[in-house]
PADOKE-972819 format. One line per field, with one value per residue (C-alpha): residue number from 1; residue in three letters; x, y, z. Coordinates in nm, 4 decimals. Example, Ala and Ser with C-alpha at 12.3 -4.5 7.8 and 13.67 -1.06 7.14 Angstrom:
# residues 2
num = 1, 2 .
residu = ALA, SER .
px = 1.2300, 1.3670 .
py = -0.4500, -0.1060 .
pz = 0.7800, 0.7140 .
***
This chain:
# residues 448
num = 1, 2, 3, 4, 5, 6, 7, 8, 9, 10, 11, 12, 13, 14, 15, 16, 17, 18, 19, 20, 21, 22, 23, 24, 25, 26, 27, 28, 29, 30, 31, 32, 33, 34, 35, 36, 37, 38, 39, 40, 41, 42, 43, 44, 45, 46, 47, 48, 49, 50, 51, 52, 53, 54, 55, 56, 57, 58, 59, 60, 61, 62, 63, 64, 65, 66, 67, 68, 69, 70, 71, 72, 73, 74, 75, 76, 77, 78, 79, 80, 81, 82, 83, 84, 85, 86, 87, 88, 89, 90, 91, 92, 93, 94, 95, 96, 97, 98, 99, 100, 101, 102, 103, 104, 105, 106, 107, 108, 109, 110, 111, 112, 113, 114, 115, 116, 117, 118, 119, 120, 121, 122, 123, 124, 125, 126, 127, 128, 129, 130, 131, 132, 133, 134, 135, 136, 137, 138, 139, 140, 141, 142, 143, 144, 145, 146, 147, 148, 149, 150, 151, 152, 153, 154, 155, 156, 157, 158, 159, 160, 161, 162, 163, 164, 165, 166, 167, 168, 169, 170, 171, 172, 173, 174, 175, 176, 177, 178, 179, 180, 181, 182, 183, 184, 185, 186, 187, 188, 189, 190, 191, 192, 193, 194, 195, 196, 197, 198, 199, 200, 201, 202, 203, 204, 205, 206, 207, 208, 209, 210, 211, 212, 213, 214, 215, 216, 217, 218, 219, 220, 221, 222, 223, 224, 225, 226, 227, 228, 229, 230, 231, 232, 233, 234, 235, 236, 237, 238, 239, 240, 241, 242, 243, 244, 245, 246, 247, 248, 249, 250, 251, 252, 253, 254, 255, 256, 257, 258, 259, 260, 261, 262, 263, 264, 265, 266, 267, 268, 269, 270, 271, 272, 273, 274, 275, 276, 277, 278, 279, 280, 281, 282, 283, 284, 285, 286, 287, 288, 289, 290, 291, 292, 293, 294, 295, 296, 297, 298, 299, 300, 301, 302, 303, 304, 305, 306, 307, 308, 309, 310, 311, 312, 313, 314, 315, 316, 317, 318, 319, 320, 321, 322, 323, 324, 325, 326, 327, 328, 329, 330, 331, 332, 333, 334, 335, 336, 337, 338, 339, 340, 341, 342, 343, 344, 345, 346, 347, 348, 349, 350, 351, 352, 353, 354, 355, 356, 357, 358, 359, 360, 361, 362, 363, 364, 365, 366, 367, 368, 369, 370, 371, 372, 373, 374, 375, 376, 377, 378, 379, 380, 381, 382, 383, 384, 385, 386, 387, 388, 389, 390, 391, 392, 393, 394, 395, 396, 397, 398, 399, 400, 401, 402, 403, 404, 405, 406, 407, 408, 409, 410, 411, 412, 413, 414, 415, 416, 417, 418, 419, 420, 421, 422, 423, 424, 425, 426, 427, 428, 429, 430, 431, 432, 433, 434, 435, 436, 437, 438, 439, 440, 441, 442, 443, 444, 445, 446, 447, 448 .
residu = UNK, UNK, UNK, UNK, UNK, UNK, UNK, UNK, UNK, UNK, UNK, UNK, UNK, UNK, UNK, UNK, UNK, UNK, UNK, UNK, UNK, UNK, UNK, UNK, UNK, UNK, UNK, UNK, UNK, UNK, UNK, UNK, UNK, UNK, UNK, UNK, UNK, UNK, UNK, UNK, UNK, UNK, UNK, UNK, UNK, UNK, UNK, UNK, UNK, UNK, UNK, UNK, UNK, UNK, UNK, UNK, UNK, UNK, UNK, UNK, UNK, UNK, UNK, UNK, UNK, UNK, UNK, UNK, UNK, UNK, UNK, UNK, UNK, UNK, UNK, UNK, UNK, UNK, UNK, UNK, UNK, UNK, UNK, UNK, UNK, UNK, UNK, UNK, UNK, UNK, UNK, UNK, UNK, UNK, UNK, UNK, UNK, UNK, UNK, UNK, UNK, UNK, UNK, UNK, UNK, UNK, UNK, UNK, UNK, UNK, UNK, UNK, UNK, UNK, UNK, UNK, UNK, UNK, UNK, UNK, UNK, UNK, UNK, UNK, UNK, UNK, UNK, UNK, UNK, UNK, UNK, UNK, UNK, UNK, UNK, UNK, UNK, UNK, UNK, UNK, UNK, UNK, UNK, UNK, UNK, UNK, UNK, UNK, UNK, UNK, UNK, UNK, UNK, UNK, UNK, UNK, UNK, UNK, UNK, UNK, UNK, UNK, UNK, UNK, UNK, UNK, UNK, UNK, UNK, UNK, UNK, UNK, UNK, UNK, UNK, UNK, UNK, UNK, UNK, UNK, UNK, UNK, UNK, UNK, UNK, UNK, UNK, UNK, UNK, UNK, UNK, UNK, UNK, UNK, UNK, UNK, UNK, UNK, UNK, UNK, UNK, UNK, UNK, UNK, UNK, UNK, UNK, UNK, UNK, UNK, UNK, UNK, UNK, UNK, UNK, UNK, UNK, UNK, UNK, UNK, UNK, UNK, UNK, UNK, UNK, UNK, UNK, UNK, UNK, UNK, UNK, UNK, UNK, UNK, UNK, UNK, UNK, UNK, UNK, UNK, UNK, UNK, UNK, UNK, UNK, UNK, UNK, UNK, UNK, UNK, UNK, UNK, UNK, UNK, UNK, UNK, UNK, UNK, UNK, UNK, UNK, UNK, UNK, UNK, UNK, UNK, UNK, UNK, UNK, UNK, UNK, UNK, UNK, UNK, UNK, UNK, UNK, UNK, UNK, UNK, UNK, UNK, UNK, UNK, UNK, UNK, UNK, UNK, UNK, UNK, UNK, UNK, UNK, UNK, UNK, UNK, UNK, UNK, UNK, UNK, UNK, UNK, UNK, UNK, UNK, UNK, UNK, UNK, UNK, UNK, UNK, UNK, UNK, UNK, UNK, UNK, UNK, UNK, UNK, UNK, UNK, UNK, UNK, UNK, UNK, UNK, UNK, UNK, UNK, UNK, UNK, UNK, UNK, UNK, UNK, UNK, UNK, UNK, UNK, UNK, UNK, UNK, UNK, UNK, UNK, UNK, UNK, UNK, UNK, UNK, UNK, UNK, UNK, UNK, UNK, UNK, UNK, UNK, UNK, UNK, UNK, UNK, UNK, UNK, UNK, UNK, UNK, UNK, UNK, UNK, UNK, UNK, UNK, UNK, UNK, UNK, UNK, UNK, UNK, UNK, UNK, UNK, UNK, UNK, UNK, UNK, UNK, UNK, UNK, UNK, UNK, UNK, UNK, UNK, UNK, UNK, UNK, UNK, UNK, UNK, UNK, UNK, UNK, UNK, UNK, UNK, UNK, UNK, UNK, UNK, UNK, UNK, UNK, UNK, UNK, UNK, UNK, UNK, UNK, UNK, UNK, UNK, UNK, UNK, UNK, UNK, UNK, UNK, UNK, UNK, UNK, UNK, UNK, UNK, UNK, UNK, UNK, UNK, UNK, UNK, UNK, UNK, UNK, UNK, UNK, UNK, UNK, UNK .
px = -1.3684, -1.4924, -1.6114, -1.8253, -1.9829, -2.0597, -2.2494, -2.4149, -2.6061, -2.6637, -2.8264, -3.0190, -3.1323, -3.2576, -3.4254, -3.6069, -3.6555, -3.8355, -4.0741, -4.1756, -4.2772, -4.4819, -4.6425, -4.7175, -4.8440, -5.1180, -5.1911, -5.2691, -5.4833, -5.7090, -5.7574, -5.8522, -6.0931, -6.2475, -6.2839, -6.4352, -6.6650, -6.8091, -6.6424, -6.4174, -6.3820, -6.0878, -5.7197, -5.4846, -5.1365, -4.8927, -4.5318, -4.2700, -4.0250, -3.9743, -4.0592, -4.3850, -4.4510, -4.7749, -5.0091, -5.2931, -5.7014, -5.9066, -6.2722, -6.4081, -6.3150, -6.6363, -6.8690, -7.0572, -6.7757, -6.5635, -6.2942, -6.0782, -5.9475, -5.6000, -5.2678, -5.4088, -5.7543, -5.9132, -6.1814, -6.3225, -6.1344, -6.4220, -6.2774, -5.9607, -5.9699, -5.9459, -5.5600, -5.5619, -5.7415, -5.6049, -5.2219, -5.2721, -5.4156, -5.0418, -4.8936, -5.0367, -4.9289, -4.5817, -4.6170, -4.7703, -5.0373, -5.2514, -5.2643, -5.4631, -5.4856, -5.7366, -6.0391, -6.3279, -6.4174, -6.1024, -6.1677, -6.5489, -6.6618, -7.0273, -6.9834, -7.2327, -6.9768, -6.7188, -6.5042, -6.5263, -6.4664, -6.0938, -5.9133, -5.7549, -6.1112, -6.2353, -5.9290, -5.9757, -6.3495, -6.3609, -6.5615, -6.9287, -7.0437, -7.3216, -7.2532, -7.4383, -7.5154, -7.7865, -7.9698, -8.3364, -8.2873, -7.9494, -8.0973, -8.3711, -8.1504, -8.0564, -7.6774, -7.5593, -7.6464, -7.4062, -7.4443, -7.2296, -7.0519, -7.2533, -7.5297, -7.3157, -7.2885, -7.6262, -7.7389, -7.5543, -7.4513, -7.7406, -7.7583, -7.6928, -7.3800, -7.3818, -7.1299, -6.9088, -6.6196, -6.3289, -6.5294, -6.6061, -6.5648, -6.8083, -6.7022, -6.8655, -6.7869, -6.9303, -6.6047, -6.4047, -6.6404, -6.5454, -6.1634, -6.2053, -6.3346, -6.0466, -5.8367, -6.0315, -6.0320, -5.6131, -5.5175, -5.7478, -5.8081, -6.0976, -6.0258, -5.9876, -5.7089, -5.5544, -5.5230, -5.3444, -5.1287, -4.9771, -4.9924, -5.0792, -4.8423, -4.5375, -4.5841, -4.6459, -4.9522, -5.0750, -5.3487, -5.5251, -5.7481, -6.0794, -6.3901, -6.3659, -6.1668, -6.2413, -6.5975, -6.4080, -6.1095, -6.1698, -5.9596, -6.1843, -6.4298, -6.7805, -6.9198, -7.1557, -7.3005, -7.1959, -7.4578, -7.2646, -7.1016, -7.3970, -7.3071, -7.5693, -7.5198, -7.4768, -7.7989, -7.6054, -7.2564, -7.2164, -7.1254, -6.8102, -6.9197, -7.1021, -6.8217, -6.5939, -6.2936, -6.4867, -6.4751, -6.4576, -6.0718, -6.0229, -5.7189, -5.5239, -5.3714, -5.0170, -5.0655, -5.1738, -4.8675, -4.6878, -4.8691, -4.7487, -4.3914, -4.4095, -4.5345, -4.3010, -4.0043, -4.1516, -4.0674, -4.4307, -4.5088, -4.1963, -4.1961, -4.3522, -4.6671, -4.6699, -4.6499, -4.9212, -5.1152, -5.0661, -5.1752, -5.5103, -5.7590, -6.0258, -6.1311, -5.9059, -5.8865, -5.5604, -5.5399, -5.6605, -5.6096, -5.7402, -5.4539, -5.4120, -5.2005, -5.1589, -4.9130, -4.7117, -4.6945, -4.8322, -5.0928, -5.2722, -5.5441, -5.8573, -6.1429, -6.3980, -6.7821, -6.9618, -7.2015, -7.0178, -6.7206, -6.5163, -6.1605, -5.9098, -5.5757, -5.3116, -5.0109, -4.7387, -4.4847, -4.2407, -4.2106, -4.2464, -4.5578, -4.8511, -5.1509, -5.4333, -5.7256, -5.9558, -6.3190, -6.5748, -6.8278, -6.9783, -7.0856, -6.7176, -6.5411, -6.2554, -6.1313, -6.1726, -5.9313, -5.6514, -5.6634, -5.5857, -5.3198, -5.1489, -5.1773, -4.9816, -4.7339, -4.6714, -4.7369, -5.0301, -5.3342, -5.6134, -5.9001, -6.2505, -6.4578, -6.6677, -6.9969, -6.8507, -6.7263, -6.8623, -7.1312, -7.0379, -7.2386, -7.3755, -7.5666, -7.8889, -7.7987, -7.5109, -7.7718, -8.0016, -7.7521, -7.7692, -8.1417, -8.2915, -8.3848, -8.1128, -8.0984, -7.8573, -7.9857, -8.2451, -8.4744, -8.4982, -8.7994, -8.6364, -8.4601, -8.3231, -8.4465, -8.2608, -8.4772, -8.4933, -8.7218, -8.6810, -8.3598, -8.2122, -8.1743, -8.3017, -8.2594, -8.4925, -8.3762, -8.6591, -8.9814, -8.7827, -8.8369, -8.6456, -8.3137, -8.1493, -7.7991, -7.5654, -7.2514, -6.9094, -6.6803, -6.7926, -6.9489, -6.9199, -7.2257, -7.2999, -7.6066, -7.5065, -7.2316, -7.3193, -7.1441, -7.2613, -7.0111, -7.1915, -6.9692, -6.9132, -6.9178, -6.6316, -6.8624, -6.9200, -7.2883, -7.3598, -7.3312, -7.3673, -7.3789, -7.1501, -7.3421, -7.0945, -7.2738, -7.1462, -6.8577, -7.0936, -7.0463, -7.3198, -7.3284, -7.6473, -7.6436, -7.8737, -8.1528, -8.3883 .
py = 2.4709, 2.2068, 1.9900, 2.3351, 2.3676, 2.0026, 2.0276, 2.3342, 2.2106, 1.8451, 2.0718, 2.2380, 1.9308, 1.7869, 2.1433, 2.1592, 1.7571, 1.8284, 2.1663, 1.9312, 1.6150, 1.9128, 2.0217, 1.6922, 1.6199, 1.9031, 1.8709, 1.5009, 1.6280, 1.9101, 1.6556, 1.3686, 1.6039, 1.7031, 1.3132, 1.2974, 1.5721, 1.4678, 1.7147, 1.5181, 1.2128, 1.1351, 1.1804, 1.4340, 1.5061, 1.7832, 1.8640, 2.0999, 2.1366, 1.8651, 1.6044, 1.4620, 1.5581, 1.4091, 1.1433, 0.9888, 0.8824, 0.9383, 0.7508, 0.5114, 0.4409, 0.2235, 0.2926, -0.0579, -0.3079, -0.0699, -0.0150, 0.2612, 0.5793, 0.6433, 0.8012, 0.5651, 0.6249, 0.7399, 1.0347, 1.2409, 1.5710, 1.7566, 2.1383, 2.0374, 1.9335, 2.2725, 2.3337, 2.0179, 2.1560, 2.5049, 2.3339, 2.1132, 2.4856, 2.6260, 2.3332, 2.3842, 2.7257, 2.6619, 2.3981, 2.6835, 2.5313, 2.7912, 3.1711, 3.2244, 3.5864, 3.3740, 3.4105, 3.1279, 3.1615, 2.9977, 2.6849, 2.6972, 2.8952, 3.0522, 3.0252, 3.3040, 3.6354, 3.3971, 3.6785, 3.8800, 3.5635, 3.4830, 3.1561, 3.4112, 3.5219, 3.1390, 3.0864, 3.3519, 3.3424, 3.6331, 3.5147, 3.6361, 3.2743, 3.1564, 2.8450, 2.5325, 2.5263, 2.7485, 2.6412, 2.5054, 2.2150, 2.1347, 2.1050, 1.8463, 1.6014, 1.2712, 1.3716, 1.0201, 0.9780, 1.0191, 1.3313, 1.4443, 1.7499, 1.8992, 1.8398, 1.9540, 2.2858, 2.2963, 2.4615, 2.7782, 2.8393, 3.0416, 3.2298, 3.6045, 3.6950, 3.7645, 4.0703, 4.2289, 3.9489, 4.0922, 4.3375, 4.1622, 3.7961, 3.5613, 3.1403, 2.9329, 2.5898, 2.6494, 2.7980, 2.5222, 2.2880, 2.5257, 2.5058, 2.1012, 2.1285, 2.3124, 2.0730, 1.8029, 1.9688, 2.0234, 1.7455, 1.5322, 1.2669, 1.2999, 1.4718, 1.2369, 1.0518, 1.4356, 1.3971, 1.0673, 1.1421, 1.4369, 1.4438, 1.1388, 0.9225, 1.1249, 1.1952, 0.8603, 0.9883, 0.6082, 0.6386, 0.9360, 0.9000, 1.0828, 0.9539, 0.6451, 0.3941, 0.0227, -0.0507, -0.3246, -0.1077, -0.1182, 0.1883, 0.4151, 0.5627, 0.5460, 0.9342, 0.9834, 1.2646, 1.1999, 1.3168, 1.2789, 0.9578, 0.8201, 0.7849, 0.8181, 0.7121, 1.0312, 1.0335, 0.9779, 0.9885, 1.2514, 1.1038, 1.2033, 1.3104, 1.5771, 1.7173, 1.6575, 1.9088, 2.0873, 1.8001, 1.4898, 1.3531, 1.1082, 1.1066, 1.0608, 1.2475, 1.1335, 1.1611, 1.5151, 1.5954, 1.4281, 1.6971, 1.9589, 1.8589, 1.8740, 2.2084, 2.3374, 2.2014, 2.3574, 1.9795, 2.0210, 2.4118, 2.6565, 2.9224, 3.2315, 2.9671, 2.9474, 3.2960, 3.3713, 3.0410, 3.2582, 3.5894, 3.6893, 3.9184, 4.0946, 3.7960, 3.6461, 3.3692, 3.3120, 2.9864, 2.7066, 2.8474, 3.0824, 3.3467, 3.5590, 3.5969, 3.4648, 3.5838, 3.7799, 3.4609, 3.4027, 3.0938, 2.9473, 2.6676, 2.5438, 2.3315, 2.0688, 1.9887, 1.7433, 1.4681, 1.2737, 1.4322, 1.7499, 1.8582, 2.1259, 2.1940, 2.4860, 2.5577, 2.8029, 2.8268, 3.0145, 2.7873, 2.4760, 2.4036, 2.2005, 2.0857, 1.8603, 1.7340, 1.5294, 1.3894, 1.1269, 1.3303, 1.5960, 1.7719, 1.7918, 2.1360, 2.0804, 2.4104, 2.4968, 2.2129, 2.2965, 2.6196, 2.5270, 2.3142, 2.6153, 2.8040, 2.5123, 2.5196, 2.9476, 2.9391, 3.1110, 3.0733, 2.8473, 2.9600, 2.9939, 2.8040, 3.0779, 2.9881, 3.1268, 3.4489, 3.7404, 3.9292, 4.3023, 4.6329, 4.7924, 5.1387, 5.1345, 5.3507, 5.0713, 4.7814, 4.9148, 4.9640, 4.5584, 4.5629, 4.4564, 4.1950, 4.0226, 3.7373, 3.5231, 3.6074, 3.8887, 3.6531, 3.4132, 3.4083, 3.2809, 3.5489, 3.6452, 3.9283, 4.1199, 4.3160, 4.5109, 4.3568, 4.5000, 4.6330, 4.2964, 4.2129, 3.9037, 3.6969, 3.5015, 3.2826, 3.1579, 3.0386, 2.9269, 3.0658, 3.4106, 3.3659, 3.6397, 3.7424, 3.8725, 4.0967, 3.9887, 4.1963, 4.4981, 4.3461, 4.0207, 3.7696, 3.4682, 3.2848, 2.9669, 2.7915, 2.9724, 3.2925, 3.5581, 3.8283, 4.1256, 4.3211, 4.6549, 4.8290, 5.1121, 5.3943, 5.1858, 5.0691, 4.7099, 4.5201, 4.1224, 3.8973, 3.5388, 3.3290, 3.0415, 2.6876, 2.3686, 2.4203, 2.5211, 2.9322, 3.0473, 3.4634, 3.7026, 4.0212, 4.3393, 4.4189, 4.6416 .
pz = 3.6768, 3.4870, 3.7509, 3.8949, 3.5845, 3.5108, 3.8941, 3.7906, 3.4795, 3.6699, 3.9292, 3.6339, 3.4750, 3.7954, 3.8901, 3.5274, 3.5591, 3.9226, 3.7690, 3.5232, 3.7119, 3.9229, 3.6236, 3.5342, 3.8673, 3.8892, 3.5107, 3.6006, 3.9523, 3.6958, 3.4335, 3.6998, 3.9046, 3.6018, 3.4884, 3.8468, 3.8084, 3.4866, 3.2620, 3.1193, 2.9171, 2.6625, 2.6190, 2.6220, 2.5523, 2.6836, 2.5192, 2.5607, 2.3910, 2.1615, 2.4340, 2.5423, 2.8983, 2.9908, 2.7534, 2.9177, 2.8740, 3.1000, 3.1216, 2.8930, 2.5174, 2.4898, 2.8056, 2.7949, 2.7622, 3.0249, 2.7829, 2.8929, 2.6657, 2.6310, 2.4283, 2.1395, 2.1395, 1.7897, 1.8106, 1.5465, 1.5446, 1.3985, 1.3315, 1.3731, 1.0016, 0.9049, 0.9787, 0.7139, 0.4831, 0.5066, 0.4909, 0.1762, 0.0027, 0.0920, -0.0091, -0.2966, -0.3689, -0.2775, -0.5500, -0.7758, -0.8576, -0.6927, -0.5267, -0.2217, -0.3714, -0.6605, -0.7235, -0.6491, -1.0436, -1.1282, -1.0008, -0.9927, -1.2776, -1.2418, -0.8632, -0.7630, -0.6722, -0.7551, -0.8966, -0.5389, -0.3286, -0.3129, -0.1500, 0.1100, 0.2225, 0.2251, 0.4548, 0.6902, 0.7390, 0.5666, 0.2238, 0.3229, 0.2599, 0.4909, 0.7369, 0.5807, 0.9612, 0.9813, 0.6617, 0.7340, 0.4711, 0.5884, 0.9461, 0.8231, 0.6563, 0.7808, 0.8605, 0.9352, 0.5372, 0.2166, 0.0548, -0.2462, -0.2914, -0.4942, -0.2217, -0.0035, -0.1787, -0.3017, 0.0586, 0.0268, -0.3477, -0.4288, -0.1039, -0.0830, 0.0600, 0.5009, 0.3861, 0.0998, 0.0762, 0.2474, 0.4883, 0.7950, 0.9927, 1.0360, 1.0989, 0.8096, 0.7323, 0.3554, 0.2751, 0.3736, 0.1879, -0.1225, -0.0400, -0.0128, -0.4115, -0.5183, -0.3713, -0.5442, -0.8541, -0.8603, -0.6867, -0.9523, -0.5943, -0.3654, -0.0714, 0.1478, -0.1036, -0.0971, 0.2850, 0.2696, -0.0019, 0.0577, 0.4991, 0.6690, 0.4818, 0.4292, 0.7987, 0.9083, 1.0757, 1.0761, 1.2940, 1.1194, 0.8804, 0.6448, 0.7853, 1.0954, 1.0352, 1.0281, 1.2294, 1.3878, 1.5442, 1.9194, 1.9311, 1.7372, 2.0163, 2.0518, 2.0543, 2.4031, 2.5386, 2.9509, 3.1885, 3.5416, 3.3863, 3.2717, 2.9322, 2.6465, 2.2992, 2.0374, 1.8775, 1.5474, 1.4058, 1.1260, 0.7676, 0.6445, 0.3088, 0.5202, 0.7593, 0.4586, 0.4381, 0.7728, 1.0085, 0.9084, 1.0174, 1.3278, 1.4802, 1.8822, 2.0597, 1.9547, 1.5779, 1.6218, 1.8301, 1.5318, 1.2677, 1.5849, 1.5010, 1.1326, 1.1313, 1.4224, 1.2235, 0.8969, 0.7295, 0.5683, 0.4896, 0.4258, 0.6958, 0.4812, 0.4804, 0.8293, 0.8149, 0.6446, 0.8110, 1.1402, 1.0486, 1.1350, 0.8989, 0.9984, 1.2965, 1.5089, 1.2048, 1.0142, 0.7827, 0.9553, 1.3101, 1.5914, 1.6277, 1.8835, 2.2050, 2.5565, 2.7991, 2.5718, 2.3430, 1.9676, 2.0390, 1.7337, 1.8225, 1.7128, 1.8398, 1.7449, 1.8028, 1.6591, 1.7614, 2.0505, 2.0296, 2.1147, 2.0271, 2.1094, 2.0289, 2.1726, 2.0277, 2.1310, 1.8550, 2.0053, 2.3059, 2.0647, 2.3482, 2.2723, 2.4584, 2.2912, 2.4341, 2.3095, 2.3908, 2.3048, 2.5045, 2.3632, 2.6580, 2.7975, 2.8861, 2.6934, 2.6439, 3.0028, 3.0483, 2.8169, 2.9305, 3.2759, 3.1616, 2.9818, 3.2748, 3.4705, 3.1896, 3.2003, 3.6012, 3.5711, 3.8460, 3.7256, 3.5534, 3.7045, 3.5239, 3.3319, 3.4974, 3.8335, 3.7203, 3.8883, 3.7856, 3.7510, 3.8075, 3.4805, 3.5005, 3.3122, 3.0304, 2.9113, 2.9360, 2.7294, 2.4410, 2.4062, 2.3242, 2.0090, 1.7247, 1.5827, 1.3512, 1.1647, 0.8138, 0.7153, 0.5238, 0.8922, 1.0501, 1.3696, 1.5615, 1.8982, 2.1005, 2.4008, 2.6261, 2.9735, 3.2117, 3.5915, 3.5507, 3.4365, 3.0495, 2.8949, 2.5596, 2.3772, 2.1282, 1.8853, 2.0263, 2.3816, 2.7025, 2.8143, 2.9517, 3.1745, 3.0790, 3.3365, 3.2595, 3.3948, 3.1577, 2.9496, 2.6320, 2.7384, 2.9617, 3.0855, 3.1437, 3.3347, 3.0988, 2.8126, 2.7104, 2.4906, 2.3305, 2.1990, 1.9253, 1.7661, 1.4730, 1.3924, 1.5178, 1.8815, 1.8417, 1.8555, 1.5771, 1.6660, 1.8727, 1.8949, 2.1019, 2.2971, 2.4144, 2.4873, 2.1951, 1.9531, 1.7768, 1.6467, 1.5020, 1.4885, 1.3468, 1.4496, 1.2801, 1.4623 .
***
């Protein structure tokens, strides 16, 4: 008896061995078509339970001197900062030192609406705080330049509110610039000291660090934009002090695996914090992370865009399942490709890329719902306009040429590889709409 059940699990092992070395295999054959197509260039990293299936680079680290990418390769994470920044604010509430049910005023008094604005809402996305990223003075500055905080803060303090705090969604990085400052401000080290001190250290994250590391480190990559692998210098490289607590961490592929593990094994937040990190509010934003669902399974992920580089991450708690890609071109599809590489891992068929999906029938009646002026902020005078023309609608966005918009799912269209979700209010009329292009989110509300 023993001898038939010693067979049987050898003959499971090898079986689960052989499904994995084909996962591996067409993981490898997406990643390395993409590399051949020019849609991808950087590393990425697959693991499964507890064990690293798949690490491997793909293109060039440094483009001129032909020095390739690989498991080792330092990128700027960009977004992915947040689940950082986000984790060292539940640290510190486990620690006491802090609610997220606070208010802003506590820890920056004469913040304007400081007493509405909570550290919950500044998690979630939720604060009404407008994006730094869609301020005229912001856009004018030399980013590659040191700015303080205060600077930093300077180009949305005084701003009215997008929304009540607590009433709607809408992706800012100002509020994680605000959640940076309390951490400053409890901590009593600059936020960058805070990230060493209390994460990369403790997890011997060794090749992580706040801002690039050493100009001398071959490893560290240089940021292109890749135009059918003709690789292009980024036109600059964003100054830490201005992605600060939003974006400003470079990493690899394995040391983010390594902050993976920490949080899967709860050795770094207490599982009521991951909890909470993993509950969304009134977006599909917990702490930190992107929540929702994928094949019946909780996923929480997040990804990255900044000058030369791109970032995603995928994680699958349940499953203990992990995929992270990440790029030193900034024009790289690089949540097309982890996608696909879930799908490998939950035997799913591949994704069409979303320029390819089909374009659906829509009666006349339902297009015309989507017309109208919207803009990011009342006060703007830039704005984008949807209107019928022939049967067929059509965006403008500023002063550039009219683009037409196609429908492939109710709600939802495409205009070559950009994608445009239009959203609703309680009663069913349009509300918004989150525009999707090359990585980049950017939200416009209706006014007309």
């Amino acid at each position: 008896m023993k001898k038939v059940l010693f067979l049987f699990l050898l003959n499971l092992s090898c079986f689960c061995l052989m499904m994995a070395q084909d996962e591996v295999r067409q993981i490898d054959s997406l990643v390395s078509r993409s590399f051949d197509n020019a849609e991808f260039n950087g590393s990425i990293l697959i693991a499964k339970g507890g064990k690293v299936l798949f690490s491997k680079g793909y293109g060039y680290c440094h483009a001129e001197q032909k020095i390739p990418n690989d498991e080792h390769t330092i990128f700027n994470i960009a977004s992915i900062t947040k689940t950082f920044t986000a984790a060292i604010i539940l640290k510190l509430q486990q620690q006491g030192k802090l609610s997220v049910s606070d208010a802003l005023n506590k820890y920056y008094p004469g913040y304007p609406n400081g007493e509405k604005i909570t550290i919950h809402q500044l998690l979630t996305q939720t604060a009404g705080i407008p994006d730094y990223l869609q301020d005229k003075k912001f856009q004018s500055i030399d980013q590659s330049k040191p700015q303080t905080l205060e600077q930093m803060i300077a180009f949305f303090k005084d701003k009215p509110l997008d929304f009540e705090p607590g009433s709607a969604f809408r992706y800012s990085n100002s509020g994680y610039t605000l959640l940076g400052y309390i951490i400053e401000k409890l901590t009593g080290m600059f936020y960058g000291a805070a990230l060493e001190t209390i994460i990369f250290k403790p997890l011997h994250m060794d090749h992580t660090s706040y801002g690039p590391p050493q100009s001398n480190d071959l490893r560290k990559a240089t940021g292109y934009m890749m135009y059918y692998k003709n690789f292009q210098r980024a036109s600059f490289a964003v100054h830490p002090s201005v992605s600060y607590a939003t974006g400003a961490i470079y990493s690899t592929v394995n040391d983010l695996y390594i902050w993976h593990k920490a949080l899967q094994g709860k050795k770094f937040l207490s599982e009521s914090s991951l909890s909470a990190a993993y509950k969304r509010d009134k977006g599909r934003y917990g702490y930190g992370w992107f929540v929702d669902s994928l094949y019946g399974k909780l996923r929480v992920s997040h990804d990255g865009n900044i000058p030369g580089y791109k970032s995603n991450i995928n994680r699958f708690p349940q499953d203990d399942i992990c995929v992270i890609a990440l790029s030193n071109a900034n024009n790289n599809s690089v949540g097309a490709i982890v996608r696909n590489a879930v799908n490998v891992l939950y035997h799913q068929p591949l994704d069409k890329p979303f320029a390819e999906l089909p374009v659906i029938q829509m009666p006349m009646s339902d297009k015309a719902a989507y017309t109208g002026i919207y803009k990011w902020r009342k006060e703007d005078s830039d704005q984008v306009t949807v209107f019928l023309k022939d049967s067929s609608l059509f965006m403008t966005i500023g002063s550039n040429a009219a683009i037409e918009i196609q429908p492939v799912f109710k709600d939802v269209f495409k205009s070559g590889k950009a994608r445009f979700e239009f959203h609703r209010n309680n009663e069913g009329s349009i509300k918004e709409i989150w525009l999707f292009n090359k990585g980049e989110l950017a939200q416009v509300t209706k006014i007309e």
